[in-house]
Predicted model as a PDB file, atoms N, CA, C, CB and O in Angstrom, pLDDT in the B-factor column:
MODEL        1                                                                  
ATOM      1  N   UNK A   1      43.766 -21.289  44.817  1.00 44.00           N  
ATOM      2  CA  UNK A   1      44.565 -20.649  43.773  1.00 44.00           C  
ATOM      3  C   UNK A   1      44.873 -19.204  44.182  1.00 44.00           C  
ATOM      4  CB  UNK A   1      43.819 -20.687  42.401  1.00 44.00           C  
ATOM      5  O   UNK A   1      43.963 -18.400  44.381  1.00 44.00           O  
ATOM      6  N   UNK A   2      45.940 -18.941  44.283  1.00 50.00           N  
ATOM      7  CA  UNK A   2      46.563 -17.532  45.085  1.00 50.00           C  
ATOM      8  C   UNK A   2      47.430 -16.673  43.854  1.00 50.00           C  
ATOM      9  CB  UNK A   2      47.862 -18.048  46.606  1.00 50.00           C  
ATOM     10  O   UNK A   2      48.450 -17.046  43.275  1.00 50.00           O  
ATOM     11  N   UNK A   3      46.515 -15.157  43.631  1.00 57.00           N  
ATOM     12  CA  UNK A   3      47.208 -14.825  42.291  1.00 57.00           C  
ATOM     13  C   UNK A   3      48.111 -13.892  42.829  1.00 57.00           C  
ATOM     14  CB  UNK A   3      46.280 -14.220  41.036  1.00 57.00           C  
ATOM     15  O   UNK A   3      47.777 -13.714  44.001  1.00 57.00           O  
ATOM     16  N   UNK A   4      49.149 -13.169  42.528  1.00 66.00           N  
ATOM     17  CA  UNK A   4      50.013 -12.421  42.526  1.00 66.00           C  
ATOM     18  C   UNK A   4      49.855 -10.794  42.281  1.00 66.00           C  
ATOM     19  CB  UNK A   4      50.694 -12.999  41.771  1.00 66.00           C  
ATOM     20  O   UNK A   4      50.237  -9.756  42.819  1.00 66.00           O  
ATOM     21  N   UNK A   5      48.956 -11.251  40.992  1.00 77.00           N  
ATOM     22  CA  UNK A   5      49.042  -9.624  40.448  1.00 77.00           C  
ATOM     23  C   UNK A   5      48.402  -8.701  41.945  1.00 77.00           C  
ATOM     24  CB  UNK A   5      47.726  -9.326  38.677  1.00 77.00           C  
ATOM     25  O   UNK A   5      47.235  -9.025  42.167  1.00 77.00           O  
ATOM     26  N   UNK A   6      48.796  -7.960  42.661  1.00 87.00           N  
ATOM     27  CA  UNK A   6      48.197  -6.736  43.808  1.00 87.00           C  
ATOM     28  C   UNK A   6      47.774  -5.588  42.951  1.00 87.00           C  
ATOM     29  CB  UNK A   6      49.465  -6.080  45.022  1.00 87.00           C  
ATOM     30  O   UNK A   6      46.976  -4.702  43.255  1.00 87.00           O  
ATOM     31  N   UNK A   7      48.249  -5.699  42.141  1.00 92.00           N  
ATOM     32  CA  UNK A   7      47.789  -4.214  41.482  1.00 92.00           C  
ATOM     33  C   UNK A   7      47.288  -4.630  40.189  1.00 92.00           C  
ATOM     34  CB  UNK A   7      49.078  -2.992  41.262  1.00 92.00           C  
ATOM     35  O   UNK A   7      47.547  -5.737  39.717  1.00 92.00           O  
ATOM     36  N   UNK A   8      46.062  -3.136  39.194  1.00 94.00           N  
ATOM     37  CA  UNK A   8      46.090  -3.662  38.241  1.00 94.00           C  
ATOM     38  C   UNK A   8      46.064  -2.750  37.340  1.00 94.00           C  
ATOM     39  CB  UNK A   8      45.337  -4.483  38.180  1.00 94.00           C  
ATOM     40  O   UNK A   8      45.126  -2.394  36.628  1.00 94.00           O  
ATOM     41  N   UNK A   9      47.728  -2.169  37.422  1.00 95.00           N  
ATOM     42  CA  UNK A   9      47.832  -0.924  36.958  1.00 95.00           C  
ATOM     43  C   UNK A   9      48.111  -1.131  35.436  1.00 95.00           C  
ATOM     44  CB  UNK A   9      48.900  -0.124  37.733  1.00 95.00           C  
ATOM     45  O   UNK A   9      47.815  -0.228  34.654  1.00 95.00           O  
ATOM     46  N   UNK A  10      48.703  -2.357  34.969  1.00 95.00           N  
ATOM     47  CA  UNK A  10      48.565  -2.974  33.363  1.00 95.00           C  
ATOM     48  C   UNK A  10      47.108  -2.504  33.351  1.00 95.00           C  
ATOM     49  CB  UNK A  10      48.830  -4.939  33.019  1.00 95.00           C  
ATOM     50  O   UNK A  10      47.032  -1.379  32.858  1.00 95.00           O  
ATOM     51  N   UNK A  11      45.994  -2.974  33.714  1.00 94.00           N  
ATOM     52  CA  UNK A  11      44.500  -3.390  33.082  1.00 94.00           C  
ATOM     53  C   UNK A  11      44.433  -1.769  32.958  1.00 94.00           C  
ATOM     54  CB  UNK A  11      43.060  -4.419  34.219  1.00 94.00           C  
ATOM     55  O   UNK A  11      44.135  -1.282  31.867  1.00 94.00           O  
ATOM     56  N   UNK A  12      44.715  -0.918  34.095  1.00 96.00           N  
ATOM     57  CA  UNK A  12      43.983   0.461  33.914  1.00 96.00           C  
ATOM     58  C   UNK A  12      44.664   1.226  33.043  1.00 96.00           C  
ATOM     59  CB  UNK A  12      43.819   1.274  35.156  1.00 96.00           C  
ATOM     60  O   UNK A  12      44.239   2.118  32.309  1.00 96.00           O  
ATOM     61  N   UNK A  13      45.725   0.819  33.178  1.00 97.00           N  
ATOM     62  CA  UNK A  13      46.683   1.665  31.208  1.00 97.00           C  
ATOM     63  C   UNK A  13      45.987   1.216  29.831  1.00 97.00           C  
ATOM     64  CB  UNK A  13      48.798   0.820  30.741  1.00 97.00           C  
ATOM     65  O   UNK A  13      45.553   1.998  28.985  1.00 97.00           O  
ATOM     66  N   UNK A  14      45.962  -0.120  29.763  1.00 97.00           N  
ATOM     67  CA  UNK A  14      45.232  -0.451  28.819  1.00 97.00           C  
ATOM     68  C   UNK A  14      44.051  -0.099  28.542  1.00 97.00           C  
ATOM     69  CB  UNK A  14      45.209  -1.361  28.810  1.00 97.00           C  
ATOM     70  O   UNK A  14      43.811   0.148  27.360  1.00 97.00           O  
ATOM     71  N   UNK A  15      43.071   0.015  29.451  1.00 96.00           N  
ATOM     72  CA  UNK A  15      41.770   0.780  29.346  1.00 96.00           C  
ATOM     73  C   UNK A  15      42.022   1.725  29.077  1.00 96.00           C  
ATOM     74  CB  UNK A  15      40.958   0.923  30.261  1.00 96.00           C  
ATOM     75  O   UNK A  15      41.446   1.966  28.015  1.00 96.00           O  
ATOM     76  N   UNK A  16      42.883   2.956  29.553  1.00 97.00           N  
ATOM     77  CA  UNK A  16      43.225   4.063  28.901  1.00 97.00           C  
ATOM     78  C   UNK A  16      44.097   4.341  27.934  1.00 97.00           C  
ATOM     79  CB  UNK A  16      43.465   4.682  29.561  1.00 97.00           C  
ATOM     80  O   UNK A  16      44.359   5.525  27.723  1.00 97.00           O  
ATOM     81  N   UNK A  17      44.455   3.751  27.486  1.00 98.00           N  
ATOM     82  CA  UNK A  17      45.028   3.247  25.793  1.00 98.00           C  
ATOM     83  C   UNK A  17      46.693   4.328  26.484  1.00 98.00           C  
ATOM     84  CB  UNK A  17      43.590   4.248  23.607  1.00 98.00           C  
ATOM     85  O   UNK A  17      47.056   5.368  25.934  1.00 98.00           O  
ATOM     86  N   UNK A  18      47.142   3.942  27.261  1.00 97.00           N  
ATOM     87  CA  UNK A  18      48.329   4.859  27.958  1.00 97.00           C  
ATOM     88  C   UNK A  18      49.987   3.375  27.719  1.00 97.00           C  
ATOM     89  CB  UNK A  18      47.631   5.343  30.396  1.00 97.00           C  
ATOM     90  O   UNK A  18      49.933   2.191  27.390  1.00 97.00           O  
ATOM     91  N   UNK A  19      50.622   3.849  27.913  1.00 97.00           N  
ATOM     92  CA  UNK A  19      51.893   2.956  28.014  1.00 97.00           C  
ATOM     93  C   UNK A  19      52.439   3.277  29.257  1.00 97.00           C  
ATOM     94  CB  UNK A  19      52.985   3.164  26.877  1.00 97.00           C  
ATOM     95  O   UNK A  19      52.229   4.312  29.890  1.00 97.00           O  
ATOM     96  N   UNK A  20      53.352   2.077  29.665  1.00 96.00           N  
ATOM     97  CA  UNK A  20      53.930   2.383  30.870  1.00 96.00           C  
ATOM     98  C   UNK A  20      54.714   3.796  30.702  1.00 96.00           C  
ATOM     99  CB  UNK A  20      54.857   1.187  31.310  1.00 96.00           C  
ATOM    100  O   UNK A  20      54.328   4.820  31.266  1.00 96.00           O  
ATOM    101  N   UNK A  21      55.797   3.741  29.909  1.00 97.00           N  
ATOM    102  CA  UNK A  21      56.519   4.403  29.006  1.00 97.00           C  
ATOM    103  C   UNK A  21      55.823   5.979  29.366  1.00 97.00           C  
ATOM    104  CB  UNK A  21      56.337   3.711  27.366  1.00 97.00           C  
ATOM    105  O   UNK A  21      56.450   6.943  29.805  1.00 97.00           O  
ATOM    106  N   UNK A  22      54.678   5.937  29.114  1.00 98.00           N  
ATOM    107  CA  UNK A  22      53.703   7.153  29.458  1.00 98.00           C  
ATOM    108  C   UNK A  22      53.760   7.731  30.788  1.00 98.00           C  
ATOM    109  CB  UNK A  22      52.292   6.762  29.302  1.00 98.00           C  
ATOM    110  O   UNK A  22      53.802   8.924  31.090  1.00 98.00           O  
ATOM    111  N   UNK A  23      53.755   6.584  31.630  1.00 98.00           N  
ATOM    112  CA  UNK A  23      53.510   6.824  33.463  1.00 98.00           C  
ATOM    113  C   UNK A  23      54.402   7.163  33.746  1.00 98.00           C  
ATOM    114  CB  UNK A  23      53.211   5.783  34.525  1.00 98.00           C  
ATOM    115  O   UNK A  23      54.543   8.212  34.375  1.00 98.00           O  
ATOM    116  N   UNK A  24      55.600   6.205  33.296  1.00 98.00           N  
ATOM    117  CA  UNK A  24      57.061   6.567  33.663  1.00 98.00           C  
ATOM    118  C   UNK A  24      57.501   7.911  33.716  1.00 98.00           C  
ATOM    119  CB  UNK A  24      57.930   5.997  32.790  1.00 98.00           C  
ATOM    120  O   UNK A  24      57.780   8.389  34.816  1.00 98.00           O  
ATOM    121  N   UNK A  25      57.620   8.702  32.517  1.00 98.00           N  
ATOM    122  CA  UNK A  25      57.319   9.841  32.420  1.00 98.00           C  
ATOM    123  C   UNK A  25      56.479  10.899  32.633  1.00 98.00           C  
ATOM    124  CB  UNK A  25      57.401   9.830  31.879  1.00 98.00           C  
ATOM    125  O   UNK A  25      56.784  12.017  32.216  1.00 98.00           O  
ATOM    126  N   UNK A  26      55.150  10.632  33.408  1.00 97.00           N  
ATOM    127  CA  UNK A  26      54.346  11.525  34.545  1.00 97.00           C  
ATOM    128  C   UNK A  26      54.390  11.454  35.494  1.00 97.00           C  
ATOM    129  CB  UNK A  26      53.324  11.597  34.668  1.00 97.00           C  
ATOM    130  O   UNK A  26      53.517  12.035  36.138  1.00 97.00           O  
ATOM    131  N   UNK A  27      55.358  10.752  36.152  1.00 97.00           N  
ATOM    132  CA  UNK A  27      55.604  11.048  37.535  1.00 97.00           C  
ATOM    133  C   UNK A  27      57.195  10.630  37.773  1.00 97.00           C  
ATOM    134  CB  UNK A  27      54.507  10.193  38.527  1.00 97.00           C  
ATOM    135  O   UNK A  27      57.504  10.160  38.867  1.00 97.00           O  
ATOM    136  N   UNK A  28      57.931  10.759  37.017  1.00 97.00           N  
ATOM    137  CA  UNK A  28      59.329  10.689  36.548  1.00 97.00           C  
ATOM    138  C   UNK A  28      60.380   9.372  37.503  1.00 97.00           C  
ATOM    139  CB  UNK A  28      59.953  12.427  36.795  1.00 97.00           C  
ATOM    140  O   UNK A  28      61.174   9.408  38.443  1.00 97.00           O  
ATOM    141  N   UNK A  29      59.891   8.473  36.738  1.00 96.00           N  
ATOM    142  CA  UNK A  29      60.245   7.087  37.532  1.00 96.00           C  
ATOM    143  C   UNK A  29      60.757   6.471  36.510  1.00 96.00           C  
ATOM    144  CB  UNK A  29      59.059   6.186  38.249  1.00 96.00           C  
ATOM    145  O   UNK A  29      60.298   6.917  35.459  1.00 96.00           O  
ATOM    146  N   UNK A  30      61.945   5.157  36.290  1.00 97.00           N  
ATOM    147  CA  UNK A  30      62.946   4.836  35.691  1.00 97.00           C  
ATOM    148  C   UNK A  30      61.072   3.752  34.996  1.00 97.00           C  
ATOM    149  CB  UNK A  30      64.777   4.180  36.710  1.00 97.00           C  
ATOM    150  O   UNK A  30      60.103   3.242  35.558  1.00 97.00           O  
ATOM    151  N   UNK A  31      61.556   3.944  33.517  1.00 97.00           N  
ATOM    152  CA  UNK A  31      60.403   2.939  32.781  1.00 97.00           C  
ATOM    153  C   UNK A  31      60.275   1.590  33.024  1.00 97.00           C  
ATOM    154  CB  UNK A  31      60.538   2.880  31.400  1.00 97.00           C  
ATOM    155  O   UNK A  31      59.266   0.898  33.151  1.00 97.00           O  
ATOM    156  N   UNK A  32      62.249   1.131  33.102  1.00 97.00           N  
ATOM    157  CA  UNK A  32      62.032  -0.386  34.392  1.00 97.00           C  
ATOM    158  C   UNK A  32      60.846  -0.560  35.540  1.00 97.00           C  
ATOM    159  CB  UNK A  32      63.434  -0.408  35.530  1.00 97.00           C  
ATOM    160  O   UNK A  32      59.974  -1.424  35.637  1.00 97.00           O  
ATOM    161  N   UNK A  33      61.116   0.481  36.297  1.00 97.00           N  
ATOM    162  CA  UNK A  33      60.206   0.421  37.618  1.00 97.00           C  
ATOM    163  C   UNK A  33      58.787   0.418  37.298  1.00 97.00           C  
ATOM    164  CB  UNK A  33      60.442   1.651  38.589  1.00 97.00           C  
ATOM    165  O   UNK A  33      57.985  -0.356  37.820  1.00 97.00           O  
ATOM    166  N   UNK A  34      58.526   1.198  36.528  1.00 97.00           N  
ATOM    167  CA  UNK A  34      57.068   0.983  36.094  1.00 97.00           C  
ATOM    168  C   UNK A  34      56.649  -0.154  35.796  1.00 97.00           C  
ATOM    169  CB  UNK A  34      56.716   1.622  35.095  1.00 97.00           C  
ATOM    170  O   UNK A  34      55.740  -0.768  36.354  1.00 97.00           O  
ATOM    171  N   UNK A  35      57.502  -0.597  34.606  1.00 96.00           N  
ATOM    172  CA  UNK A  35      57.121  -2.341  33.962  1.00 96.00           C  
ATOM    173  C   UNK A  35      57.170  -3.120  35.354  1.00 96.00           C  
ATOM    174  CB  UNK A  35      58.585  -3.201  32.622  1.00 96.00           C  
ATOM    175  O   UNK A  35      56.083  -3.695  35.407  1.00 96.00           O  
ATOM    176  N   UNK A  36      57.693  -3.338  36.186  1.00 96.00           N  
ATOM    177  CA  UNK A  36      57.542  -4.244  37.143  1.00 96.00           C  
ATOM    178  C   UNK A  36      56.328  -3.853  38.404  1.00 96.00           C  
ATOM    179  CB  UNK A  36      58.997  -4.404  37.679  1.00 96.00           C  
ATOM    180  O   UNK A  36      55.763  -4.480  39.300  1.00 96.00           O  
ATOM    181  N   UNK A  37      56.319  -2.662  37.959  1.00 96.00           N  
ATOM    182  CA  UNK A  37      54.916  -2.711  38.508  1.00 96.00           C  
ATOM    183  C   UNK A  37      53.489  -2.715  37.914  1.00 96.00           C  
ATOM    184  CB  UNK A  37      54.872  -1.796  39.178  1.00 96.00           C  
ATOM    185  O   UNK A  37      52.420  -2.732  38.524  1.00 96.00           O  
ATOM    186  N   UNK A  38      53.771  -2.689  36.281  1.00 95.00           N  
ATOM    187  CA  UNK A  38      52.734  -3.638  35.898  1.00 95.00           C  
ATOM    188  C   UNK A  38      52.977  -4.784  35.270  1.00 95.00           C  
ATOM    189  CB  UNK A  38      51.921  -3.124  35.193  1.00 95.00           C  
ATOM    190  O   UNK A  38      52.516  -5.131  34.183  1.00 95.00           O  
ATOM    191  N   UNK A  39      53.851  -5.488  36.103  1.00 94.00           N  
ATOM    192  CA  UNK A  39      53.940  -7.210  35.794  1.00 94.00           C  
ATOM    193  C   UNK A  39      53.763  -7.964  37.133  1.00 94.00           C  
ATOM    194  CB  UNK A  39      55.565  -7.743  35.113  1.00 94.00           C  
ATOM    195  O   UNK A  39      53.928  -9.176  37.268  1.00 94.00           O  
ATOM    196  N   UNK A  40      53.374  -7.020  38.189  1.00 93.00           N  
ATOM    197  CA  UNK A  40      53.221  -6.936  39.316  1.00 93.00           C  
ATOM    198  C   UNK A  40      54.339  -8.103  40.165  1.00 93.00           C  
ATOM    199  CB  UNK A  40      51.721  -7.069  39.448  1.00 93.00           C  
ATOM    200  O   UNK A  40      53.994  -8.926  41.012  1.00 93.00           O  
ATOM    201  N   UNK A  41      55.808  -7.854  39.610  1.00 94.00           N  
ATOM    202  CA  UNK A  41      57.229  -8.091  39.933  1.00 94.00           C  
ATOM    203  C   UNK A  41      57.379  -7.204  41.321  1.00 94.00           C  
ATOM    204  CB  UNK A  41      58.314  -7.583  38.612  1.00 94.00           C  
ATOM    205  O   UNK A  41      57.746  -7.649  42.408  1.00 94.00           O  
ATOM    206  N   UNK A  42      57.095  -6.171  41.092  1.00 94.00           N  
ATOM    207  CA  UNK A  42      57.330  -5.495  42.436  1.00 94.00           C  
ATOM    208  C   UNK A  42      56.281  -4.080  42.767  1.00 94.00           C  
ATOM    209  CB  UNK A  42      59.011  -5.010  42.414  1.00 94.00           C  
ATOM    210  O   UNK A  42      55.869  -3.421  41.812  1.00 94.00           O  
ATOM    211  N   UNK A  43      56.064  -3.861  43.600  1.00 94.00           N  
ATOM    212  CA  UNK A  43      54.456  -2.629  43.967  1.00 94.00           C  
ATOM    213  C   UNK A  43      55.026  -1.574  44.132  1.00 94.00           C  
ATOM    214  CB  UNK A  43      53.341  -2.776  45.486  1.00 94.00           C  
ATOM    215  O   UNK A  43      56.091  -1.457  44.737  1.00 94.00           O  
ATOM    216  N   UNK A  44      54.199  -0.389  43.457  1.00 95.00           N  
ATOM    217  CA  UNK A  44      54.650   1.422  43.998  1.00 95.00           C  
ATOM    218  C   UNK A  44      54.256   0.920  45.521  1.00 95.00           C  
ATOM    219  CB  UNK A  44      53.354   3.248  43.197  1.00 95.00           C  
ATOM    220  O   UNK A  44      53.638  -0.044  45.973  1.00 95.00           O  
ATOM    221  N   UNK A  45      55.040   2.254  46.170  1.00 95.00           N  
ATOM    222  CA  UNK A  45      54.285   2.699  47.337  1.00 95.00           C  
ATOM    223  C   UNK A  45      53.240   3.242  47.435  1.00 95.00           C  
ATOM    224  CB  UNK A  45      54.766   3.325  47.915  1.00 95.00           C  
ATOM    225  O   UNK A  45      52.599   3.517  46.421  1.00 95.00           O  
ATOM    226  N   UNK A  46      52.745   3.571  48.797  1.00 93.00           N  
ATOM    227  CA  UNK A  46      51.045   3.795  48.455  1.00 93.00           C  
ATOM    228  C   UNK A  46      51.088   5.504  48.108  1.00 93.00           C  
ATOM    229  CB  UNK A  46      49.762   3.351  50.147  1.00 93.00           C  
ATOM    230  O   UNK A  46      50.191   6.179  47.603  1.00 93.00           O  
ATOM    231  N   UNK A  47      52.093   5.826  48.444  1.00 96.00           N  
ATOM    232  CA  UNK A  47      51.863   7.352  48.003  1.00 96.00           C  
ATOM    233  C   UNK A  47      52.266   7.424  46.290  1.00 96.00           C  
ATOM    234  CB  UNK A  47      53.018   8.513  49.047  1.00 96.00           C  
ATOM    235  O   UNK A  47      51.638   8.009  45.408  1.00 96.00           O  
ATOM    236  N   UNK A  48      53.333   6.745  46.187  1.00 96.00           N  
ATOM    237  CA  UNK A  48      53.104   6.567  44.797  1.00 96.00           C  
ATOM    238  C   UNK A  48      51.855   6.349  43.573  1.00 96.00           C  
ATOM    239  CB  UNK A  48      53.699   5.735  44.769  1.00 96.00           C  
ATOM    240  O   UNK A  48      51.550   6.901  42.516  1.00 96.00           O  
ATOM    241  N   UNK A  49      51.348   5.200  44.404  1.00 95.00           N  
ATOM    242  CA  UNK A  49      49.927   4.589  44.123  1.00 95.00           C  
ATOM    243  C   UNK A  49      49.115   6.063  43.567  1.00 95.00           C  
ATOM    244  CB  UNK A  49      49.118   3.772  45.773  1.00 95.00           C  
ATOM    245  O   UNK A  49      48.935   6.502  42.431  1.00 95.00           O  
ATOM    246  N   UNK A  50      48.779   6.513  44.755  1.00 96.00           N  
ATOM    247  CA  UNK A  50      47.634   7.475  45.159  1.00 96.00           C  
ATOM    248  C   UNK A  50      48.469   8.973  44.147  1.00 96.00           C  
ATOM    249  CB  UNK A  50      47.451   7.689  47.404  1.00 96.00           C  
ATOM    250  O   UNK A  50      47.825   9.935  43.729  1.00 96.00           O  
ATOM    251  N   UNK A  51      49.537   8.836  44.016  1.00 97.00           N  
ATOM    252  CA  UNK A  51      50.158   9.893  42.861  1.00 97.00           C  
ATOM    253  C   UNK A  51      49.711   9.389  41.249  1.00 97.00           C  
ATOM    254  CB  UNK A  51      52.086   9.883  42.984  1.00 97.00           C  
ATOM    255  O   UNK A  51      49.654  10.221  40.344  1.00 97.00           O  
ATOM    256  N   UNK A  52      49.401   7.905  41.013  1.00 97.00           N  
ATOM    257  CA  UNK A  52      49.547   7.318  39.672  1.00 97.00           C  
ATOM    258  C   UNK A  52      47.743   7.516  39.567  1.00 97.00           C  
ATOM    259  CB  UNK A  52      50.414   5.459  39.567  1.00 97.00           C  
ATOM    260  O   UNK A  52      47.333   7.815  38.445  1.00 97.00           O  
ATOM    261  N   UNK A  53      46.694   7.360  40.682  1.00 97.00           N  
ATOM    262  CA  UNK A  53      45.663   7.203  41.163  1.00 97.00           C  
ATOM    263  C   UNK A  53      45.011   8.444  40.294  1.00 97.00           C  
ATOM    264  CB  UNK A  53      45.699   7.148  42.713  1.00 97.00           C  
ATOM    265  O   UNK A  53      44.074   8.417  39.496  1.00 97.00           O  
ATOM    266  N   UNK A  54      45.936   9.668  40.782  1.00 97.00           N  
ATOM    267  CA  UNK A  54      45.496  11.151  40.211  1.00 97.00           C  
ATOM    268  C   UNK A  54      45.801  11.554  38.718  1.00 97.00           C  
ATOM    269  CB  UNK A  54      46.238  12.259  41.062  1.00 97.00           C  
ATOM    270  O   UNK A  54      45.243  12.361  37.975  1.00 97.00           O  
ATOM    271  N   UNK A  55      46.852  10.735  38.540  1.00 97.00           N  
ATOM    272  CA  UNK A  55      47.509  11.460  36.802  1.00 97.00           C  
ATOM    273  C   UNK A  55      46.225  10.507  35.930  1.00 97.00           C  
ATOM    274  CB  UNK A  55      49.909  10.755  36.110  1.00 97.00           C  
ATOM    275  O   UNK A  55      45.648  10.997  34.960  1.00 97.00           O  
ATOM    276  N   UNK A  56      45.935   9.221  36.406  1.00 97.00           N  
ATOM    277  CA  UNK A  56      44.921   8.551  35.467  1.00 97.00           C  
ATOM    278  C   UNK A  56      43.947   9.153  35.754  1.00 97.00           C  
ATOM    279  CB  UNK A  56      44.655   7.143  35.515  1.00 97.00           C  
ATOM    280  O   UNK A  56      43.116   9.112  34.847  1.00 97.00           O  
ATOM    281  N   UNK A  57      43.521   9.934  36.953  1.00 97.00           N  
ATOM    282  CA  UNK A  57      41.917  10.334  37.342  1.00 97.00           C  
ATOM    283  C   UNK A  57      40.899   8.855  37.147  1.00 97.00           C  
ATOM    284  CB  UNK A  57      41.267  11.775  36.048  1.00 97.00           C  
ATOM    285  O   UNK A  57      40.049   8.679  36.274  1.00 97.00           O  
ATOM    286  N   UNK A  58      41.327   7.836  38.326  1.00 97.00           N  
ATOM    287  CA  UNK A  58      40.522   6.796  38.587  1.00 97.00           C  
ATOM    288  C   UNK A  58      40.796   7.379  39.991  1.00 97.00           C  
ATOM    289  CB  UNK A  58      40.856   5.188  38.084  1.00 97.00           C  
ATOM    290  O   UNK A  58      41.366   8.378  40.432  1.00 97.00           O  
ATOM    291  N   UNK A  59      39.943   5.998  40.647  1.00 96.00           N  
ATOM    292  CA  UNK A  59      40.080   5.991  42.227  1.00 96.00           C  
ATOM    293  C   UNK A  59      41.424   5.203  42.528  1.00 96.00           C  
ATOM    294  CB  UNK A  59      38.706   5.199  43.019  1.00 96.00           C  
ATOM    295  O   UNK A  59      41.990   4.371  41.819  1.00 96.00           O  
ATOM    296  N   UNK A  60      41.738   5.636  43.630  1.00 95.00           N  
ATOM    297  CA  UNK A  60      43.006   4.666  44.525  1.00 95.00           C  
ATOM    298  C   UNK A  60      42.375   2.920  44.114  1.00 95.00           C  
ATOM    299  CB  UNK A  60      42.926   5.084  46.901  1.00 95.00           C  
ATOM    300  O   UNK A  60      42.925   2.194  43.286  1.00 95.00           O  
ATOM    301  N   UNK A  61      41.460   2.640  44.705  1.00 93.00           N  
ATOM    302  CA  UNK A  61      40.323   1.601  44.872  1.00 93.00           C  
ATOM    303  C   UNK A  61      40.530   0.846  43.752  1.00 93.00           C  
ATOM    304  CB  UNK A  61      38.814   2.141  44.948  1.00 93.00           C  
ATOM    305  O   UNK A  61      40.792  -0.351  43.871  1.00 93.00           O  
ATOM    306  N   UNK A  62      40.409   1.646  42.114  1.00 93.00           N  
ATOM    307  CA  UNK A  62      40.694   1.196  41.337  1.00 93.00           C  
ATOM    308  C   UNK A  62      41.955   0.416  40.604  1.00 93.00           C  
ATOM    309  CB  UNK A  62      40.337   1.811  41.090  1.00 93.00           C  
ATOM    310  O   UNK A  62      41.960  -0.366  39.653  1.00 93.00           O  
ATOM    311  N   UNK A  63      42.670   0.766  41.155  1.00 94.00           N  
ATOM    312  CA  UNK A  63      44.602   0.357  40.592  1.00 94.00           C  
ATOM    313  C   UNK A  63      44.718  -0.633  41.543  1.00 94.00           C  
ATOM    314  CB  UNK A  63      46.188   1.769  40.845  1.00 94.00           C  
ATOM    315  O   UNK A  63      45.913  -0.926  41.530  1.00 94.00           O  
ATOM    316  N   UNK A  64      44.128  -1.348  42.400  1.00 90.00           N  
ATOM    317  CA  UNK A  64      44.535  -2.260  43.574  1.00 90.00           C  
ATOM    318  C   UNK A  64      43.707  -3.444  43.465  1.00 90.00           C  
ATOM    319  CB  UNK A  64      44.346  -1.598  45.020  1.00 90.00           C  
ATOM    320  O   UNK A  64      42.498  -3.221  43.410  1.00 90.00           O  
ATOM    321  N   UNK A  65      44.195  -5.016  43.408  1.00 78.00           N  
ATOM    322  CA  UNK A  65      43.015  -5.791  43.060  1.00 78.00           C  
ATOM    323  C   UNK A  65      42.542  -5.974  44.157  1.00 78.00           C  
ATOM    324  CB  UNK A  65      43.133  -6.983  42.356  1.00 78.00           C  
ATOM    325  O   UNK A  65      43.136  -6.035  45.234  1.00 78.00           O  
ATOM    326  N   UNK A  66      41.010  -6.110  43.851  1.00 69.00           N  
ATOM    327  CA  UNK A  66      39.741  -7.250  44.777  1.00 69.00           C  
ATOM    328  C   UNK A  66      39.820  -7.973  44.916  1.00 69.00           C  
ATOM    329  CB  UNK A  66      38.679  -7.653  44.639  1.00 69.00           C  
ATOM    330  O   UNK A  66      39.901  -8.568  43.841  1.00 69.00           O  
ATOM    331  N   UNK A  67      39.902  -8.831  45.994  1.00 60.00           N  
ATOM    332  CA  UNK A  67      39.295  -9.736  46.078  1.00 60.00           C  
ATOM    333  C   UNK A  67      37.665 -10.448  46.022  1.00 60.00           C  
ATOM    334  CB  UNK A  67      39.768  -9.766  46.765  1.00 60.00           C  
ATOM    335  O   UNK A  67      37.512 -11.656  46.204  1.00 60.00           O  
TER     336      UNK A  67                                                      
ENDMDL                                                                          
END                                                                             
């Protein structure tokens, strides 16, 4: 069974009671682009990542799934 989601930048908004809507607007990215990257439709880049990494104050480590 092979899941999709790469990121799990939905789970870590929700833990932080944040909206995409929110992200979109801290690092000034169209609110589309955000939603598809937490419907994991399509991935930030990693510098992006590691920019979204800092405004939540988690780890990089954290926004990326485990296997």
């Amino acid at each position: 069974m092979e899941s999709k989601d790469l990121n799990r930048l939905k789970v870590v908004l929700a833990e932080q009671k944040r909206t995409a809507k929110w992200l979109s607007e801290q690092i000034g990215k169209d609110p589309a682009t955000v939603s598809k990257w937490c419907t994991n439709s399509s991935q930030p880049s990693l510098e992006t990542l590691s920019r979204i990494s800092e405004i939540l104050n988690v780890k990089l480590s954290d926004l990326v799934r485990k296997d």
